[in-house]
C-alpha atoms as a printed R data frame, in Angstrom:
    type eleno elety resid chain resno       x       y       z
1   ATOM     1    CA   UNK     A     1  30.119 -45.005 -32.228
2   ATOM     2    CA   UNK     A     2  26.263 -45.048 -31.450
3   ATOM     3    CA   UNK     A     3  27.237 -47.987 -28.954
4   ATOM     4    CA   UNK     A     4  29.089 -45.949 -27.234
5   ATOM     5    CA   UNK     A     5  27.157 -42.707 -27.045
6   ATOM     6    CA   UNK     A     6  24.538 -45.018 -25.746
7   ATOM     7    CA   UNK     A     7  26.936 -46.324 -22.980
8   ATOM     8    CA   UNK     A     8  27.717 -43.160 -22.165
9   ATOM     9    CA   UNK     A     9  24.626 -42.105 -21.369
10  ATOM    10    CA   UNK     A    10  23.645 -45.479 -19.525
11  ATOM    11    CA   UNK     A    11  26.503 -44.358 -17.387
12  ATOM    12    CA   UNK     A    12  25.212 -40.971 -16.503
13  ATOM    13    CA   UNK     A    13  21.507 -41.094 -16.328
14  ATOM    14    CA   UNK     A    14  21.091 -45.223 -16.042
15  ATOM    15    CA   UNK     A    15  20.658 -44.943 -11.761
16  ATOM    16    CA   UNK     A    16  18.683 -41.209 -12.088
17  ATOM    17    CA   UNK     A    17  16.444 -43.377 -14.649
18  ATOM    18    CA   UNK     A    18  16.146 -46.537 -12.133
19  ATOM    19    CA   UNK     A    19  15.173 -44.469  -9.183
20  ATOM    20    CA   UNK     A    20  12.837 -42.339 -11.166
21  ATOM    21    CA   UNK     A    21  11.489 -45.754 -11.989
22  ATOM    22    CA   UNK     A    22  11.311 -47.758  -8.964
23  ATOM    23    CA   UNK     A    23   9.426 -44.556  -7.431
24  ATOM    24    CA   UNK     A    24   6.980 -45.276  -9.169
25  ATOM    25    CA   UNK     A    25   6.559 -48.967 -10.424
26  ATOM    26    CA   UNK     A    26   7.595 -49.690  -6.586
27  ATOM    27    CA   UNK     A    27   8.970 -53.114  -7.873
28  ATOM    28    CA   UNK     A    28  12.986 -53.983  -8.066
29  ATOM    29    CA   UNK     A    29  12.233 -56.377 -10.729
30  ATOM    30    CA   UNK     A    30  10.321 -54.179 -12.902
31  ATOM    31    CA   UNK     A    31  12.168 -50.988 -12.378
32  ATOM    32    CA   UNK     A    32  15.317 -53.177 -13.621
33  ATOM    33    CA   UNK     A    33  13.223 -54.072 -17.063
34  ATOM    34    CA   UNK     A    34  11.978 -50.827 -17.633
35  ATOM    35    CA   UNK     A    35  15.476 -49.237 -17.564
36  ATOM    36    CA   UNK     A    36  16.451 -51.580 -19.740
37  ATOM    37    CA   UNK     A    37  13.470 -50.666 -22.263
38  ATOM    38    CA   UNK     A    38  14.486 -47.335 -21.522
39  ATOM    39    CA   UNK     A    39  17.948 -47.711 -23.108
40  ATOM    40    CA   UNK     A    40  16.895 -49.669 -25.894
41  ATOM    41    CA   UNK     A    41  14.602 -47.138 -26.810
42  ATOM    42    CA   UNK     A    42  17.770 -44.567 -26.397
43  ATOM    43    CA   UNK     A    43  19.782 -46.545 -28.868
44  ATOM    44    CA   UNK     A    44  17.044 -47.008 -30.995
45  ATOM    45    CA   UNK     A    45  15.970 -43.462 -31.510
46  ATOM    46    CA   UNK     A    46  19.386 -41.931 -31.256
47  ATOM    47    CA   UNK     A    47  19.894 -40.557 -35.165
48  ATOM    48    CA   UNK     A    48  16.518 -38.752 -33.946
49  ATOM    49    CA   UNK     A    49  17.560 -36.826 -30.985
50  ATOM    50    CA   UNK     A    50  17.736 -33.407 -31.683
51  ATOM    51    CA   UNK     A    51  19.878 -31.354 -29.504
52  ATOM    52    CA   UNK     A    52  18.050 -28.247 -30.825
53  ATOM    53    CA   UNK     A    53  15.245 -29.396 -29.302
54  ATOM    54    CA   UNK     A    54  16.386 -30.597 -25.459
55  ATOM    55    CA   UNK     A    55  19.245 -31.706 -24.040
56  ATOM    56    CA   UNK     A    56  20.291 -35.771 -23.536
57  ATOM    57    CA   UNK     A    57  18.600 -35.539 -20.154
58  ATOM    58    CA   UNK     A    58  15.203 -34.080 -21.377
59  ATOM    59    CA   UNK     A    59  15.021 -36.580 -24.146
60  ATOM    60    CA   UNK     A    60  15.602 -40.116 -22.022
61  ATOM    61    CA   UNK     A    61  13.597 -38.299 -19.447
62  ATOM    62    CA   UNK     A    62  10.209 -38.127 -21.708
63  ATOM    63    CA   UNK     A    63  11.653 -41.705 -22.913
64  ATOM    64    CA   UNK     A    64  11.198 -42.716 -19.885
65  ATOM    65    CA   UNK     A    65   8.443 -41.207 -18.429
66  ATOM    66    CA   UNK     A    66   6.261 -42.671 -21.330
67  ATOM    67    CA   UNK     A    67   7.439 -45.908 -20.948
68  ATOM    68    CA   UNK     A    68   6.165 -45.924 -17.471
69  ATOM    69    CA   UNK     A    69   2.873 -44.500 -18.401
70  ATOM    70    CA   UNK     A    70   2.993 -47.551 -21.218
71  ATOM    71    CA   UNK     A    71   3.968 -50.551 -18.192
72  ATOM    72    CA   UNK     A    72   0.716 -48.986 -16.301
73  ATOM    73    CA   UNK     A    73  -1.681 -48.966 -19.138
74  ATOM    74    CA   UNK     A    74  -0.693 -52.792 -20.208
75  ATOM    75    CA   UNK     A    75  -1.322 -53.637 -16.421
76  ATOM    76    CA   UNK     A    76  -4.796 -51.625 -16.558
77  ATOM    77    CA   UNK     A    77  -5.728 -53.907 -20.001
78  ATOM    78    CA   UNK     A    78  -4.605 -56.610 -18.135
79  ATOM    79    CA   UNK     A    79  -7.170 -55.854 -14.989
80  ATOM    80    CA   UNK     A    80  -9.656 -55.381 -17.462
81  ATOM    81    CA   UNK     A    81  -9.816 -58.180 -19.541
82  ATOM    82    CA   UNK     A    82  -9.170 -60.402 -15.706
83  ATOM    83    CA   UNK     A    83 -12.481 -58.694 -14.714
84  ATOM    84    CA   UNK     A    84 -13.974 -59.945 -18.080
85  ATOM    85    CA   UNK     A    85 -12.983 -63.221 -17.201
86  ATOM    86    CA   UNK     A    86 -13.579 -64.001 -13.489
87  ATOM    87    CA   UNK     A    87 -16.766 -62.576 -11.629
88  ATOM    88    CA   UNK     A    88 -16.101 -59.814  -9.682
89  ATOM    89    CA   UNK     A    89 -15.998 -61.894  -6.250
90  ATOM    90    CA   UNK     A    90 -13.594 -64.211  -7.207
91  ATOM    91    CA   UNK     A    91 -10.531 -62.345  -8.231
92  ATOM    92    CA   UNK     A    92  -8.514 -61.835  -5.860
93  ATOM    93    CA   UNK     A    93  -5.376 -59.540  -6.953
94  ATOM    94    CA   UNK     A    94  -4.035 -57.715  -4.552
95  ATOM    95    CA   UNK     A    95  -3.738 -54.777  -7.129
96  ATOM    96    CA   UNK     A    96  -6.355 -55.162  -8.230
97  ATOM    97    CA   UNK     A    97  -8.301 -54.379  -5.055
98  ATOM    98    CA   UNK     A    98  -5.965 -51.264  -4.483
99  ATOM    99    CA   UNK     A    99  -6.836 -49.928  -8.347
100 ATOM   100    CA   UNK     A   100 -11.024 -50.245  -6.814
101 ATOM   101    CA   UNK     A   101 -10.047 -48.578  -3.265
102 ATOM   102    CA   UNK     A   102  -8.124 -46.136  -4.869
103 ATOM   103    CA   UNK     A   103 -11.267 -45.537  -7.645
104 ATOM   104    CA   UNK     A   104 -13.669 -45.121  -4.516
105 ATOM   105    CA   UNK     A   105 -11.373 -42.830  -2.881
106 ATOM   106    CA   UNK     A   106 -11.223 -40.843  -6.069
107 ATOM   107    CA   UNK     A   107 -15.227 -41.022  -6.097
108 ATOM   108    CA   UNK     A   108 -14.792 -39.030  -2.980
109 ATOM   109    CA   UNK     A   109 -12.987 -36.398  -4.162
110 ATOM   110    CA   UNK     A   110 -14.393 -33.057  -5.976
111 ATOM   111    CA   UNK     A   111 -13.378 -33.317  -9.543
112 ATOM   112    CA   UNK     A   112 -10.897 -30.324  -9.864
113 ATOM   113    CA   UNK     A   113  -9.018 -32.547  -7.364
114 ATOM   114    CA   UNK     A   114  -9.377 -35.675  -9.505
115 ATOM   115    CA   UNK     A   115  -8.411 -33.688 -12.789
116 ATOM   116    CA   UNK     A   116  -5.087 -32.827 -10.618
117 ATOM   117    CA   UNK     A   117  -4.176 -36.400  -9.536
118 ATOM   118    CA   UNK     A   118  -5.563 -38.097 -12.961
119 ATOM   119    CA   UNK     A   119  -3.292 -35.409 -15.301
120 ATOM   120    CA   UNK     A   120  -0.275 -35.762 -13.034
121 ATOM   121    CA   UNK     A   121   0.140 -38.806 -11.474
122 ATOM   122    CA   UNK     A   122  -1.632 -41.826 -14.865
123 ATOM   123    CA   UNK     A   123  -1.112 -38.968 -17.203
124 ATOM   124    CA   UNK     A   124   2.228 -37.685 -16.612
125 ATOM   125    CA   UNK     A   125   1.595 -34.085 -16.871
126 ATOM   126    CA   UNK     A   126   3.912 -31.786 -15.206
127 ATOM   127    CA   UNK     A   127   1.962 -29.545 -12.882
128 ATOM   128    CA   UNK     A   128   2.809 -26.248 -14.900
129 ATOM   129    CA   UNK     A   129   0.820 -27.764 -17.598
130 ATOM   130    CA   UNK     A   130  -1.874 -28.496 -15.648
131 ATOM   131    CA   UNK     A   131  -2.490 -25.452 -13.959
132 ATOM   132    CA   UNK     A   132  -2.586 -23.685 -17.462
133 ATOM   133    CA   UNK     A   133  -5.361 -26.664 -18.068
134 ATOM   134    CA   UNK     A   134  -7.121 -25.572 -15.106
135 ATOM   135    CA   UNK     A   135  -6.310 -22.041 -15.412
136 ATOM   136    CA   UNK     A   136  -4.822 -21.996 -11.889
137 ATOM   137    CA   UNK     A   137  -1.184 -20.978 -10.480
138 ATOM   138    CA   UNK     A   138   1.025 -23.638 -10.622
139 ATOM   139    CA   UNK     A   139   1.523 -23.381  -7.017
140 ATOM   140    CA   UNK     A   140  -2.419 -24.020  -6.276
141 ATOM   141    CA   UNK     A   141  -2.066 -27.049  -8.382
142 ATOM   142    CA   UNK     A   142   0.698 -28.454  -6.497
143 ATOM   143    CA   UNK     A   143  -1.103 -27.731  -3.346
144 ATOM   144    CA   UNK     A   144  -4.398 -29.143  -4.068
145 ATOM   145    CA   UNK     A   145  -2.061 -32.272  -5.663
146 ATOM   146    CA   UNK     A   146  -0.582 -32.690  -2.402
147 ATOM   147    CA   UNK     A   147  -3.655 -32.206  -0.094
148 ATOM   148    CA   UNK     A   148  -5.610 -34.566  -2.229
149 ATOM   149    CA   UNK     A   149  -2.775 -36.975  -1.809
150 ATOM   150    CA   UNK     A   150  -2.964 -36.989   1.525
151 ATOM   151    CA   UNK     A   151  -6.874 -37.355   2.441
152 ATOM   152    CA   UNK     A   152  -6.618 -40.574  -0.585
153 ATOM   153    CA   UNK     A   153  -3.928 -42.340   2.185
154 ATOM   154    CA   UNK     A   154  -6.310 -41.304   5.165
155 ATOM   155    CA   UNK     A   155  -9.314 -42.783   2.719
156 ATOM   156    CA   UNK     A   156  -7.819 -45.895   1.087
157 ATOM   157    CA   UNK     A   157  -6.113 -46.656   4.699
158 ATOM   158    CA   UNK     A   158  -9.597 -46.438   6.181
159 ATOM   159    CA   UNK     A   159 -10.799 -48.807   3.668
């Protein structure tokens, strides 16, 4: 029965998951993994999904949301103990270099507009949420979000 409540929902949300995924892991190979940690999580936690609470879709969204936000803090405690070992000159990971242009960039921005792109984009916070944080309207938030956005491409891309 729980099998196939699980299938079930693999079949309806698996692609929305995989997409919402690969958006923002940006790797085929990784999105694929996550979904599937996504869906063992589902069929783990099933006897605890409360339908009082949110619906199917609600639920394997947060499931999955925070097992994104996991993937990318493993990879950042990966960077840092690779830093720990290798002077800074001599590593050479691509991603690694994107994470420190992306951290000057940031360094260039004021910090209302860092709060915004920290809390939404590593934290996972929806903007609604933040702009209560901030005590702004929602629609500032997603304004300043997207403007900042914008000048860290010009920034990193003139880096």
């Amino acid at each position: 029965m729980q099998s196939e409540v699980v299938r079930e929902l693999y079949n309806q949300y698996g692609e929305a998951v995989f997409h919402y995924i690969l958006g923002r892991v940006c790797n085929y190979s990784d999105a694929e993994d996550l979904r599937s940690d996504v869906f063992m999580k589902v069929m783990a936690n099933l006897d605890q999904y409360d339908s009082q609470r949110a619906t199917y879709s609600t639920w394997i969204y947060a499931i999955t949301r925070n097992t994104v936000n996991d993937y990318f803090r493993s990879r950042f405690k990966v960077a840092a103990i690779v830093n720990e070992l290798q002077p800074r000159e001599l590593c050479t990971c691509p991603w690694e270099r994107c994470l420190s242009a992306l951290a000057e960039a940031l360094g260039q921005c004021s910090e209302r507009e860092r709060d915004i792109i920290v809390l939404h984009y590593y934290y996972g916070y929806p903007y609604a949420q933040i702009a209560k944080k901030l005590e702004l309207s929602c629609a500032n938030v997603r304004m300043i979000s997207f403007r900042t956005s914008k000048k860290l491409r010009a920034l990193m891309q003139a880096m």
